[in-house]
Every structure is written in structure tokens, then in C-alpha cells.
LUMRO-460856 format. One record per atom (N, C-alpha, C): residue number from 0; x, y, z; atom name. Coordinates in nm, 3 decimals. Layout:
N
 pos       x       y       z site
 NUM       X       Y       Z   CA
...
//
This chain:
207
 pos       x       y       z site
   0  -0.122  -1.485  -0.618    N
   0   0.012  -1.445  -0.574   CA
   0   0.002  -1.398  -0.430    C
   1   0.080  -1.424  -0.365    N
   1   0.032  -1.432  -0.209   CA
   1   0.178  -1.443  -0.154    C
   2   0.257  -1.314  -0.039    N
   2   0.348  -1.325   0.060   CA
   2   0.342  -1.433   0.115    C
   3   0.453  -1.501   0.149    N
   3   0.483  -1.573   0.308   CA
   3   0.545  -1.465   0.410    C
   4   0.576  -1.340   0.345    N
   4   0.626  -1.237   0.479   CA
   4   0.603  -1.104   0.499    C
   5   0.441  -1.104   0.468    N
   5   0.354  -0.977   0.446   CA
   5   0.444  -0.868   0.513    C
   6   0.446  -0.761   0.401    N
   6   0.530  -0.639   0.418   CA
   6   0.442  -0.567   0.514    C
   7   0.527  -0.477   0.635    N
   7   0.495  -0.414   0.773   CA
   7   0.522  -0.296   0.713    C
   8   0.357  -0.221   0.722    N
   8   0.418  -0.085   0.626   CA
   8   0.318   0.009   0.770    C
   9   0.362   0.141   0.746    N
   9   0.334   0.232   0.843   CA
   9   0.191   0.296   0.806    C
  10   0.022   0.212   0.899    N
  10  -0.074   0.217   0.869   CA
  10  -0.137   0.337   0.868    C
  11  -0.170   0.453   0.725    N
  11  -0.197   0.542   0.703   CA
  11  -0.139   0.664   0.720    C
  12   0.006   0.613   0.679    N
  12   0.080   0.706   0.692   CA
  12   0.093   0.770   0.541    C
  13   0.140   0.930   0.506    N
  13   0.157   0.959   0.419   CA
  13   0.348   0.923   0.392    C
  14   0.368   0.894   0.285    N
  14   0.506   0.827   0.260   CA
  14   0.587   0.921   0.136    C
  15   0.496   1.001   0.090    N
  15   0.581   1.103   0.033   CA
  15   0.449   1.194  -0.008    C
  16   0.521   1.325   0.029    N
  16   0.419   1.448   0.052   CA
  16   0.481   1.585  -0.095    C
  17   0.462   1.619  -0.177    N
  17   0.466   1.757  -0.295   CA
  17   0.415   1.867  -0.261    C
  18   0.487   1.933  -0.260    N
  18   0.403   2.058  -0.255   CA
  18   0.449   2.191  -0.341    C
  19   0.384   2.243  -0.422    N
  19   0.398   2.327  -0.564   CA
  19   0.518   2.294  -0.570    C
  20   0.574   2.157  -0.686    N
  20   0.681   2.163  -0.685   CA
  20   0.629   2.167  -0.829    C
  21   0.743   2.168  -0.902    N
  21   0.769   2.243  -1.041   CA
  21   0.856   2.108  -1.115    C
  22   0.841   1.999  -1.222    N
  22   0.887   1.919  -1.279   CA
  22   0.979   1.944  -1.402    C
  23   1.090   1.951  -1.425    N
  23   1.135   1.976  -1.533   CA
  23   1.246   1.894  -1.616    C
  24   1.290   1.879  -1.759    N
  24   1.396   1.779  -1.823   CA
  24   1.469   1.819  -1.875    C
  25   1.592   1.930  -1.799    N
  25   1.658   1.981  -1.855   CA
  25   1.624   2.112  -1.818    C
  26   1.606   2.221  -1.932    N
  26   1.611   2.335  -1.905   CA
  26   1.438   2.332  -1.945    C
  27   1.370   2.273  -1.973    N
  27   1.230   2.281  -1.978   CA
  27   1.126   2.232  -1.882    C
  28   1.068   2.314  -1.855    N
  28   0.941   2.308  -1.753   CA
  28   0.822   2.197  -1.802    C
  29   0.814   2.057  -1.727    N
  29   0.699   1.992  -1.769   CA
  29   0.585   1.998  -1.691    C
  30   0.574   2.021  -1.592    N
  30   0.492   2.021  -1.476   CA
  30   0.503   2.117  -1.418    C
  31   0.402   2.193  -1.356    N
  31   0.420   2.298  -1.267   CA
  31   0.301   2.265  -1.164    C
  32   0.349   2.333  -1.044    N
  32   0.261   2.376  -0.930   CA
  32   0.195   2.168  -0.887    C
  33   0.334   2.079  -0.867    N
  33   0.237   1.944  -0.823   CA
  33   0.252   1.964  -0.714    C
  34   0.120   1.897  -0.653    N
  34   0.093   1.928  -0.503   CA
  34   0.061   1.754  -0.485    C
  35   0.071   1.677  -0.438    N
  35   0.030   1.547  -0.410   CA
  35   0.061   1.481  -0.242    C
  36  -0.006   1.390  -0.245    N
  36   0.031   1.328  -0.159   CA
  36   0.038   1.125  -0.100    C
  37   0.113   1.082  -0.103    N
  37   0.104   0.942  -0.156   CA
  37   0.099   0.863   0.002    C
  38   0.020   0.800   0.019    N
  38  -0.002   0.740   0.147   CA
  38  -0.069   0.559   0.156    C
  39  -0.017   0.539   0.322    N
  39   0.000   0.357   0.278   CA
  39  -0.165   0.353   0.219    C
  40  -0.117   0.263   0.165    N
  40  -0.254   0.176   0.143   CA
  40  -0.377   0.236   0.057    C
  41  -0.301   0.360   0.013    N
  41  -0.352   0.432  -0.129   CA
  41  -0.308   0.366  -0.262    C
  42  -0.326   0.389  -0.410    N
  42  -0.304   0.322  -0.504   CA
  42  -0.323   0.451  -0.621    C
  43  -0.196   0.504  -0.643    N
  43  -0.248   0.615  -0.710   CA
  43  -0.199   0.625  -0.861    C
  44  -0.256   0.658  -0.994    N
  44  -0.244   0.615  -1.073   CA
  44  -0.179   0.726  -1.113    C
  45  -0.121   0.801  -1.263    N
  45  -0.076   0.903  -1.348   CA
  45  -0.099   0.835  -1.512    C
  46  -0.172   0.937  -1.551    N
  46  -0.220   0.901  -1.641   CA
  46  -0.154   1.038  -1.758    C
  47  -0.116   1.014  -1.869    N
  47  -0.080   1.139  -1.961   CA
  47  -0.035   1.058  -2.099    C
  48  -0.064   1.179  -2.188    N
  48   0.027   1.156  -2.305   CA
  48   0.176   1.106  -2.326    C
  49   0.234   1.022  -2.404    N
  49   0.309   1.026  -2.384   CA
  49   0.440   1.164  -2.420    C
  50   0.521   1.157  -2.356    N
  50   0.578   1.265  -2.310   CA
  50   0.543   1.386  -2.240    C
  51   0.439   1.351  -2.197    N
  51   0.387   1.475  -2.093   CA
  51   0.467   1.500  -1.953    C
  52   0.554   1.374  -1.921    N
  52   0.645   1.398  -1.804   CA
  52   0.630   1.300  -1.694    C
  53   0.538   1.178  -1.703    N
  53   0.508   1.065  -1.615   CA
  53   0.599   1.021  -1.542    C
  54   0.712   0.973  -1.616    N
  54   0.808   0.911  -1.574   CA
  54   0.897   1.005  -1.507    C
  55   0.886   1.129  -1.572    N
  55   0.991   1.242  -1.499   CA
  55   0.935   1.271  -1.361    C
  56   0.802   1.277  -1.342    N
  56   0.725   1.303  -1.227   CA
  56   0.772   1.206  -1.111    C
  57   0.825   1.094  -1.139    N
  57   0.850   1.027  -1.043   CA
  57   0.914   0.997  -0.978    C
  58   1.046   1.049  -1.088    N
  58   1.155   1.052  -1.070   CA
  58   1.180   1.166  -1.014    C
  59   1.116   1.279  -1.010    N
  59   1.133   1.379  -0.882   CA
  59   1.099   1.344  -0.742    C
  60   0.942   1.286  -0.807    N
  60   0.944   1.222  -0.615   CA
  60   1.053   1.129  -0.540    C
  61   1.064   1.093  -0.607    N
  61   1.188   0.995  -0.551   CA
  61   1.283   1.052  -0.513    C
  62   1.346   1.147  -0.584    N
  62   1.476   1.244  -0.599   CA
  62   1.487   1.309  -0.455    C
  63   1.380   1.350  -0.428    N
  63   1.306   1.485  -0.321   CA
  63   1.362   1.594  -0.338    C
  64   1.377   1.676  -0.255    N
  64   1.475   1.801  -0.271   CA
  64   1.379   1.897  -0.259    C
  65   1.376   2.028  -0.274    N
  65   1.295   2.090  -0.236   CA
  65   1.091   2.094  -0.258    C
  66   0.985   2.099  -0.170    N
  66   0.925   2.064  -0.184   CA
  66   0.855   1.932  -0.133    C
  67   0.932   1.857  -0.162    N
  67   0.883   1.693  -0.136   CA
  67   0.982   1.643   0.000    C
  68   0.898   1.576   0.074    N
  68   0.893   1.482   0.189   CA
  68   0.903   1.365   0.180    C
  69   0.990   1.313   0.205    N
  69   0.954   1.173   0.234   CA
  69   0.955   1.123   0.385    C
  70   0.879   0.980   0.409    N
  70   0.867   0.946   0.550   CA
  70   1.070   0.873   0.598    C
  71   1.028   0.845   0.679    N
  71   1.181   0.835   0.790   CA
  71   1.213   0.657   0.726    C
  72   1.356   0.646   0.649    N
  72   1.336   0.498   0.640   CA
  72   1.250   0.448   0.530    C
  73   1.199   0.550   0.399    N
  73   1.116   0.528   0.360   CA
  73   1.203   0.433   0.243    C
  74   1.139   0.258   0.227    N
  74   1.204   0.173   0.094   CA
  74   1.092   0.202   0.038    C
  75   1.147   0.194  -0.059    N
  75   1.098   0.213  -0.203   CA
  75   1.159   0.064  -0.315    C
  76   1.088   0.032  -0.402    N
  76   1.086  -0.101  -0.518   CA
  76   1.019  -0.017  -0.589    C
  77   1.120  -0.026  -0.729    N
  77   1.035   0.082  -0.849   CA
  77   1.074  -0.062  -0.976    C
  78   0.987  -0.038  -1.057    N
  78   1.016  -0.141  -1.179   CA
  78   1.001  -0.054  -1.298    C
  79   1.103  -0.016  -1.315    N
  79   1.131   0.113  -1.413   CA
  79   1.136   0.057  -1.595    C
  80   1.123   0.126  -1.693    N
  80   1.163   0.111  -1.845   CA
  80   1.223   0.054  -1.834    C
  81   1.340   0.121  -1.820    N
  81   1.515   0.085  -1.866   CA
  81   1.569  -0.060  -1.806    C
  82   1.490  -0.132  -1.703    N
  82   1.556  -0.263  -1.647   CA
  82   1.685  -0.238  -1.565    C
  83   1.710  -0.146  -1.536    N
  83   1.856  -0.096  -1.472   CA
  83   1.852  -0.199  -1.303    C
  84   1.741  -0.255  -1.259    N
  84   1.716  -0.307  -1.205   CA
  84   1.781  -0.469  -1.183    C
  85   1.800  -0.515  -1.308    N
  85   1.855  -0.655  -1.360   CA
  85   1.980  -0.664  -1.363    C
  86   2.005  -0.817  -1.336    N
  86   2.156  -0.824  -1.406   CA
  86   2.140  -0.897  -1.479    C
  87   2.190  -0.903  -1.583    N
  87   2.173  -0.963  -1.714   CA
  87   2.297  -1.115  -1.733    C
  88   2.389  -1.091  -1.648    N
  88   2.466  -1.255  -1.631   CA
  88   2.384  -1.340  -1.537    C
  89   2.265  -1.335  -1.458    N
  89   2.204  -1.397  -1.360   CA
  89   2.057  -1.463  -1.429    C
  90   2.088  -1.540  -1.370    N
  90   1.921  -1.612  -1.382   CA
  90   1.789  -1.525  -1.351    C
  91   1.714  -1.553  -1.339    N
  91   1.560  -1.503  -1.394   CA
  91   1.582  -1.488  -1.235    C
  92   1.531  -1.597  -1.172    N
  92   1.531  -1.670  -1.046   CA
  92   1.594  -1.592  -0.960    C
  93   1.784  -1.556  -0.988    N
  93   1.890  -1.521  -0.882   CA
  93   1.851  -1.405  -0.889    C
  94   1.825  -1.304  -0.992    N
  94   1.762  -1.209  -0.969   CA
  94   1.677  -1.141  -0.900    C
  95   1.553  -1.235  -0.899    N
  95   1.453  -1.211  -0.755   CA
  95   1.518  -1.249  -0.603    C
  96   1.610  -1.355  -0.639    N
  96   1.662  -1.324  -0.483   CA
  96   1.779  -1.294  -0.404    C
  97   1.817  -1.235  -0.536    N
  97   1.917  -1.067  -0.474   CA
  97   1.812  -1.010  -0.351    C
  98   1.707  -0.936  -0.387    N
  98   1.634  -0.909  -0.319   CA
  98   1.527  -0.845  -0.253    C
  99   1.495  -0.995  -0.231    N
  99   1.381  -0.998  -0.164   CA
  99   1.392  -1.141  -0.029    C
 100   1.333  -1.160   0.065    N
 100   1.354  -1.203   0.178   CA
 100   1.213  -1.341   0.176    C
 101   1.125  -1.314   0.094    N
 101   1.084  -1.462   0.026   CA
 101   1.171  -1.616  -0.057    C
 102   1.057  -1.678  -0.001    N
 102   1.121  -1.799  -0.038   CA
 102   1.157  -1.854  -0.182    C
 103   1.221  -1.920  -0.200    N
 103   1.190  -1.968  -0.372   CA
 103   1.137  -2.011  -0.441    C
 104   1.020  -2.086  -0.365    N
 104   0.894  -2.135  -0.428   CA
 104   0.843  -2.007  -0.426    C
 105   0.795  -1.932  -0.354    N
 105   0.711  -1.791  -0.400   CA
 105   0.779  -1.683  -0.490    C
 106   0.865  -1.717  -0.494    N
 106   0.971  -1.651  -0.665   CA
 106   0.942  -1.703  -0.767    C
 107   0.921  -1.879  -0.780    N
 107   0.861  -1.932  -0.874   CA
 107   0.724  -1.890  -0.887    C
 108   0.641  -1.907  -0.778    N
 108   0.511  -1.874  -0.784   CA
 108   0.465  -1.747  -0.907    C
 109   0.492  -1.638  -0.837    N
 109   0.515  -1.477  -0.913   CA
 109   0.549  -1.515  -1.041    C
 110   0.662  -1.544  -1.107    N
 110   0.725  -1.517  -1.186   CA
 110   0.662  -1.619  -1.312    C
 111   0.580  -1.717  -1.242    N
 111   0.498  -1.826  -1.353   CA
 111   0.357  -1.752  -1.357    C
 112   0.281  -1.682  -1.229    N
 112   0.194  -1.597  -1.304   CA
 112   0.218  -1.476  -1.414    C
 113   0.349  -1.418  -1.392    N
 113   0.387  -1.327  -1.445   CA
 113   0.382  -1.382  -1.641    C
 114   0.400  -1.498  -1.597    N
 114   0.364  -1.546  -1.758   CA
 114   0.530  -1.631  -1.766    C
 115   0.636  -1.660  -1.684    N
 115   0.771  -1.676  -1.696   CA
 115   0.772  -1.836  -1.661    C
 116   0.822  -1.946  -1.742    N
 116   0.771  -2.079  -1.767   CA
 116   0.862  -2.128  -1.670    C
 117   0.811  -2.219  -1.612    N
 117   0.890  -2.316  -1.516   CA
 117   1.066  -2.368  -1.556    C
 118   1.053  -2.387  -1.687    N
 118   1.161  -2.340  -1.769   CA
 118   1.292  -2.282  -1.794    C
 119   1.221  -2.143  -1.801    N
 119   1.293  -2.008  -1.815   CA
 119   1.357  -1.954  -1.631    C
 120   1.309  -1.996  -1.564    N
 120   1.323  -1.919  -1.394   CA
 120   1.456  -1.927  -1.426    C
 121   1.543  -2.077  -1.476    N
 121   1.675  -2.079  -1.453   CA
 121   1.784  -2.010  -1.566    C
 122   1.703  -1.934  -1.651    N
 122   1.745  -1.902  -1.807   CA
 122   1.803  -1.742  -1.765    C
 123   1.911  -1.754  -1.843    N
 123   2.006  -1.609  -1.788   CA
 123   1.870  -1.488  -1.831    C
 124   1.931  -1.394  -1.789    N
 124   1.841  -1.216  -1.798   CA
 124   1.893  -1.209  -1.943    C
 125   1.969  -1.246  -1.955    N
 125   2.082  -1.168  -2.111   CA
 125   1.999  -1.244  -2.207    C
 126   1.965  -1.358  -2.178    N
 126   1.918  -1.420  -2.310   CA
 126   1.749  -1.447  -2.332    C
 127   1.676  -1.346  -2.253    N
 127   1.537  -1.343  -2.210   CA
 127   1.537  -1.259  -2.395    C
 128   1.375  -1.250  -2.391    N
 128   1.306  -1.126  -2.494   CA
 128   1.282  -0.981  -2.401    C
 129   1.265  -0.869  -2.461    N
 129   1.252  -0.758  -2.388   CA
 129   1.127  -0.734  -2.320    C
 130   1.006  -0.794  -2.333    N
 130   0.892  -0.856  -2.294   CA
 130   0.949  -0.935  -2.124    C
 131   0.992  -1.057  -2.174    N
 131   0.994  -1.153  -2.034   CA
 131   1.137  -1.083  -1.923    C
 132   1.190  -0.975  -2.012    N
 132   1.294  -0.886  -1.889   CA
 132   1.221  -0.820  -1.791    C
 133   1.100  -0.735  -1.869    N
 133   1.005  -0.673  -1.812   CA
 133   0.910  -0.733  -1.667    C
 134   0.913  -0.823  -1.777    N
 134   0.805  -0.941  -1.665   CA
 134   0.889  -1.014  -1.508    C
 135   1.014  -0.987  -1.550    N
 135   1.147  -1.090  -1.453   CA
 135   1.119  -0.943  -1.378    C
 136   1.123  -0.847  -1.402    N
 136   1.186  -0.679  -1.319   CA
 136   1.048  -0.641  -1.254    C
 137   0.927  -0.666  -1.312    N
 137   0.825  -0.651  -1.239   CA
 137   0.822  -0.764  -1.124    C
 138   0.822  -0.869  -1.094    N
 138   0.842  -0.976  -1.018   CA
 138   0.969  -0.929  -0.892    C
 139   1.062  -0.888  -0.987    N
 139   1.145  -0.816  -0.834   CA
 139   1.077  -0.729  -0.745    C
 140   1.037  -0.606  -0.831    N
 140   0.952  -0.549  -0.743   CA
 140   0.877  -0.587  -0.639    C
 141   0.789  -0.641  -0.685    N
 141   0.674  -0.705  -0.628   CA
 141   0.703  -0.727  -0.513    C
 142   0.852  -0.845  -0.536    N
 142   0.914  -0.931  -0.400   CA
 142   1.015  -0.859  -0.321    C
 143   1.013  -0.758  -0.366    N
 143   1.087  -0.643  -0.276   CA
 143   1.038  -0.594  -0.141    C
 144   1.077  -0.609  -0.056    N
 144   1.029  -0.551   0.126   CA
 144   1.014  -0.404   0.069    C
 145   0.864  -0.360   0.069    N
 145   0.926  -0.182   0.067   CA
 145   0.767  -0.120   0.151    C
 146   0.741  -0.018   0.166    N
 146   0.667   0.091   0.208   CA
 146   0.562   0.148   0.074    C
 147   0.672   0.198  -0.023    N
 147   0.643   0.229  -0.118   CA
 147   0.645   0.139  -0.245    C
 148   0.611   0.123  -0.334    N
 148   0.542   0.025  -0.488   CA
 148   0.513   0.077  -0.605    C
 149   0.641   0.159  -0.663    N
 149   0.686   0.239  -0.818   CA
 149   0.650   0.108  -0.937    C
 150   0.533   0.187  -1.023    N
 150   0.517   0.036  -1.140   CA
 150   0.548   0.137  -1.239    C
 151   0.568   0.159  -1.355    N
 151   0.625   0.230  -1.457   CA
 151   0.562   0.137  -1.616    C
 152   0.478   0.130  -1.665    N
 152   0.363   0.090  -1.706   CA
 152   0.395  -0.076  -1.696    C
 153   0.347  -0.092  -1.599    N
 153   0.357  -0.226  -1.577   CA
 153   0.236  -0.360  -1.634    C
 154   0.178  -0.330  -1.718    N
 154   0.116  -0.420  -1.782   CA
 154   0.116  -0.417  -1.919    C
 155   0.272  -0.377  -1.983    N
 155   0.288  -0.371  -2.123   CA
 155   0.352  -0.556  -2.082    C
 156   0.373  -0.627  -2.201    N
 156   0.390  -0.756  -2.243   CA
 156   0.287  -0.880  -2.151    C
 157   0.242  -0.817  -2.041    N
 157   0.117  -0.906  -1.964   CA
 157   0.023  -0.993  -2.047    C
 158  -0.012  -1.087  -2.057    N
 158  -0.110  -1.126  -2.063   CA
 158  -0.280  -1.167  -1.979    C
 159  -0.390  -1.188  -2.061    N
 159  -0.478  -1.144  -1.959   CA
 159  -0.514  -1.248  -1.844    C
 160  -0.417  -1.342  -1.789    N
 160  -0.406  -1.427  -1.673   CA
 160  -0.338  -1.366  -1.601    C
 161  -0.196  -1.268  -1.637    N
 161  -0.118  -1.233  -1.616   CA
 161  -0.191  -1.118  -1.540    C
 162  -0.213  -1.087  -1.614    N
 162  -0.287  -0.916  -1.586   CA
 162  -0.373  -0.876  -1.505    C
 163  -0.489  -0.993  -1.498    N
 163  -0.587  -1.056  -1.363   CA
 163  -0.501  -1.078  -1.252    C
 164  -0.376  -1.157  -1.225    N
 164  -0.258  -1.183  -1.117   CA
 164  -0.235  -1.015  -1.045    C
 165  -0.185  -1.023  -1.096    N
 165  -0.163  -0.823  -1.105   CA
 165  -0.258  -0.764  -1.026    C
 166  -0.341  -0.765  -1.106    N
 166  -0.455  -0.647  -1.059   CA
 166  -0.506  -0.698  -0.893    C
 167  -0.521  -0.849  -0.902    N
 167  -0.540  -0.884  -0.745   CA
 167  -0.477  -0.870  -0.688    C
 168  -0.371  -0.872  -0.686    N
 168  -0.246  -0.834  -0.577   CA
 168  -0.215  -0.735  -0.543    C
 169  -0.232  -0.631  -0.639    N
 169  -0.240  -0.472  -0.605   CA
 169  -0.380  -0.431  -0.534    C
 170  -0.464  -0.474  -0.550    N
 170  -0.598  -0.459  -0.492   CA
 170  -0.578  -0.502  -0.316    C
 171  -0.498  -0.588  -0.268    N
 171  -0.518  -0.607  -0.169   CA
 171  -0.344  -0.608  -0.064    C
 172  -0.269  -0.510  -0.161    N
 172  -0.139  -0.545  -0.056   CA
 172  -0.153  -0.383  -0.005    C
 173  -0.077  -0.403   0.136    N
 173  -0.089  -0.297   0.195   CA
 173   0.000  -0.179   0.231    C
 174   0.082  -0.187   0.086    N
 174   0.165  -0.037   0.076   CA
 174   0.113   0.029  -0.021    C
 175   0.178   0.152  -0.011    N
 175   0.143   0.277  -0.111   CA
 175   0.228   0.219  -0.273    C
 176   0.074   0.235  -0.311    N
 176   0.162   0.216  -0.480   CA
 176   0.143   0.321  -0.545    C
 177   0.228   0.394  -0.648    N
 177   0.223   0.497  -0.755   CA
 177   0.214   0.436  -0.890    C
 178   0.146   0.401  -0.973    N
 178   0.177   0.350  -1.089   CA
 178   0.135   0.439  -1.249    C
 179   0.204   0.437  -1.325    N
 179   0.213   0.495  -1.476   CA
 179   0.124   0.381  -1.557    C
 180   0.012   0.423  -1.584    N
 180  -0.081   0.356  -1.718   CA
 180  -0.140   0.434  -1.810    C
 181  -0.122   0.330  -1.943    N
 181  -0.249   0.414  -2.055   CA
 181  -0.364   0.279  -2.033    C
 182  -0.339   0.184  -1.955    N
 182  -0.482   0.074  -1.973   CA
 182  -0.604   0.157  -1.875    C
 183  -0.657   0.236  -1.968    N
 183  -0.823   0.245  -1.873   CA
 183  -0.861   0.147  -1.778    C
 184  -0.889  -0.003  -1.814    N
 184  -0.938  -0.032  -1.712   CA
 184  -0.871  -0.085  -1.626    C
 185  -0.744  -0.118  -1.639    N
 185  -0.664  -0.149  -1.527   CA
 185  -0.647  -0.022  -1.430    C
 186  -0.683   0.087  -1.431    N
 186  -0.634   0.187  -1.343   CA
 186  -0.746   0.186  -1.286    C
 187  -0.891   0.178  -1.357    N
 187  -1.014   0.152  -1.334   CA
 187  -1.028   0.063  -1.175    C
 188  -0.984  -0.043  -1.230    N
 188  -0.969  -0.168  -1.117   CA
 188  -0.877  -0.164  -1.010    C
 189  -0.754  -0.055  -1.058    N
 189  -0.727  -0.068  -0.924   CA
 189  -0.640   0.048  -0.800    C
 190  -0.660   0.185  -0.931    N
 190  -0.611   0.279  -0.856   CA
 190  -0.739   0.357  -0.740    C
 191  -0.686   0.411  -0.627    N
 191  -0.762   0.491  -0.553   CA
 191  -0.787   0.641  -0.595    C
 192  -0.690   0.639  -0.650    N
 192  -0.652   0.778  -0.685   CA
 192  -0.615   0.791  -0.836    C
 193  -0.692   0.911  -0.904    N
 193  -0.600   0.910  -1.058   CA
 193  -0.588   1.075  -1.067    C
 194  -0.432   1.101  -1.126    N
 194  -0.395   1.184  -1.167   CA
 194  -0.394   1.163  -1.318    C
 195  -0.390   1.277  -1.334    N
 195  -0.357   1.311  -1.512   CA
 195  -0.286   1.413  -1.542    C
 196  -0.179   1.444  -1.606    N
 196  -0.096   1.573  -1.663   CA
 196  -0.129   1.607  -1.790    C
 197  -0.160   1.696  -1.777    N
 197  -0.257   1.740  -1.940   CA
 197  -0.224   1.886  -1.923    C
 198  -0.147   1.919  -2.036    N
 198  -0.095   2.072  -2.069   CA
 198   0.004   2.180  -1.928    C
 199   0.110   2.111  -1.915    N
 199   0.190   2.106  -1.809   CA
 199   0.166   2.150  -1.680    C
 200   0.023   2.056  -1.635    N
 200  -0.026   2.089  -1.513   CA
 200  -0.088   1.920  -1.462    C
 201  -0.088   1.897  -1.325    N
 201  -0.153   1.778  -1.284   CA
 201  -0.295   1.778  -1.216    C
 202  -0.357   1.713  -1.317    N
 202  -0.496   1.748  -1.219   CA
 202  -0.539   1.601  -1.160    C
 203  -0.595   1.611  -1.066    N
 203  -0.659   1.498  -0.943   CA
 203  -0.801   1.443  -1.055    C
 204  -0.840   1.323  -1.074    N
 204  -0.958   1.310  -1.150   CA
 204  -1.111   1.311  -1.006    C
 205  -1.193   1.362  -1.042    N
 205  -1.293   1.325  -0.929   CA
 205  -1.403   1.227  -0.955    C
 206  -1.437   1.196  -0.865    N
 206  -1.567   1.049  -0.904   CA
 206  -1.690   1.125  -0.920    C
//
């Protein structure tokens, strides 16, 4: 999987900065005291139980507000659960190029490693499985111009061609990615960085 319009991201810059900020869902405290810092060309993983607050965590960074920084201009492409991302009257295909500023052969490209059949590119969102929605919303991402690179467990319905695609492409593109996994060795392969939230605190893992 390979750009024709390699994303221009700001070289070693930090792109969103935490500092003791405090995570919460509602009136309950999930996180306390995160301090982080997410920068280009880092790859940083979050690792937790489920419901420990992963997804909430990110959704603060994003949010900002007190505490958190973000850089000037900072895009962001997140490929979230919920698919809120999709439109579901559109093709597989029109979907990716809402946008992204690649061509349509490299929409096909993506979206046939992604595991999505030569086939299906032209097959509405509405009438996909909840599997190949996933797979269509990760592919936007991907082909999204951004700085920043939100994956939200992005190698649930993958397969392992699929999943190899993936992992190389994250290994060598040159924005800041944040991504949510329980696959050991995919975080293994390709985060720089791993966090973990374990008993409403985030700790940094060390080598």
C-alpha cells in the first residue's frame, strides 16, 4: 500500500501534548494524572482492559481543553467503533473519495488489501457486513491527508494478508499515529511507544 501524495507532516514535531489531565465518563473518574506526549513519526500504542477508558482517552485528546495542546492546523483521520465516519447510501469507493486527495486506483489498491473485493468497491456502505464497514472506514483513514493517525482497534475483522498490509504501512508512514490494541504482536511490530491503563492510571511500558 503505497501514497501517490505522501502526506507533508511537521518533522518531529510534538502534535498533541497532556499534561496531568484527569479522564472521565460522566461523573466518574477513569484516568487520572495523563501526562503524554504524541509526536510526528512516533507510533504510540494504548493498551487496557476493556473498559478501562481507551477509547475515552482519546477522545479527550482530541477534545483538548484544559491540559492538552494541540499543534497549529493540526488534521487529524480517526477510524473510530461506531463508523460515524461512513455514509451508508454511498459506495465503498465514493466514500474514500469524499476524502482523500488520492487517486482511484490507490482507493482500489487499499481497500483490496484491506480484504474489500474488486467487486464490492462499487457495493453501497448500507449493504456491506459490519466487518467489511470496518475495513471500508479504516481505508478512509488511511487515505485521509492528516498530521495525526487515530486507529481504534483496527485489526478486528483483518485478515493475516490484511494485517501484514497494515502493519507495513504503519511501519513506514510519516505521521504520528495513536492506536487502541489487544493484538500483542501487532503493537509489538509496530508501536514506538506503549501505554497501558491499568487501575485508573496510565503507565508508559519500558524496554
Amino acid at each position: 500500500m503505497t501514497l501517490q501524495n505522501p502526506v507533508l507532516v511537521r518533522p518531529g514535531k510534538p502534535v498533541i501534548t497532556a499534561l496531568d489531565v484527569t479522564v472521565s465518563q460522566g461523573e466518574r473518574e477513569l484516568i487520572q494524572h495523563v501526562t503524554l506526549k504524541v509526536e510526528t513519526g512516533h507510533r504510540l500504542a494504548i493498551m487496557g482492559k476493556n473498559g478501562s477508558g481507551k477509547t475515552t482517552l482519546i477522545n479527550r485528546l482530541l477534545q483538548g481543553g484544559p491540559g492538552i495542546t494541540h499543534a497549529d492546523n493540526l488534521r487529524i483521520s480517526y477510524a473510530n467503533q461506531d463508523l460515524r465516519q461512513l455514509d451508508a447510501s454511498k459506495t465503498a469507493l465514493a466514500n474514500i473519495m469524499l476524502t482523500t486527495d488520492e487517486s482511484e486506483q490507490i482507493a482500489r489498491n487499499f481497500l483490496g488489501a484491506m480484504g474489500i473485493r474488486l467487486d464490492q468497491v462499487n457495493e453501497l456502505v448500507g449493504d456491506m457486513s459490519g466487518g467489511e464497514r470496518v475495513r471500508v472506514a479504516l481505508v478512509k483513514a488511511l487515505l485521509q491527508a492528516s498530521d495525526l493517525l487515530i486507529l481504534d482497534e483496527p485489526t478486528n475483522y483483518l485478515d493475516i494478508p490484511a494485517l501484514e498490509a497494515l502493519t507495513a504501512y504503519l511501519q513506514t508512514t510519516k505521521q504520528a499515529v495513536v492506536f487502541v490494541s489487544h493484538d500483542a504482536q501487532f503493537v509489538r511490530d509496530v508501536a514506538t511507544e506503549v501505554f497501558e491503563i491499568s487501575e485508573g492510571s496510565l503507565f508508559k511500558h519500558t524496554n
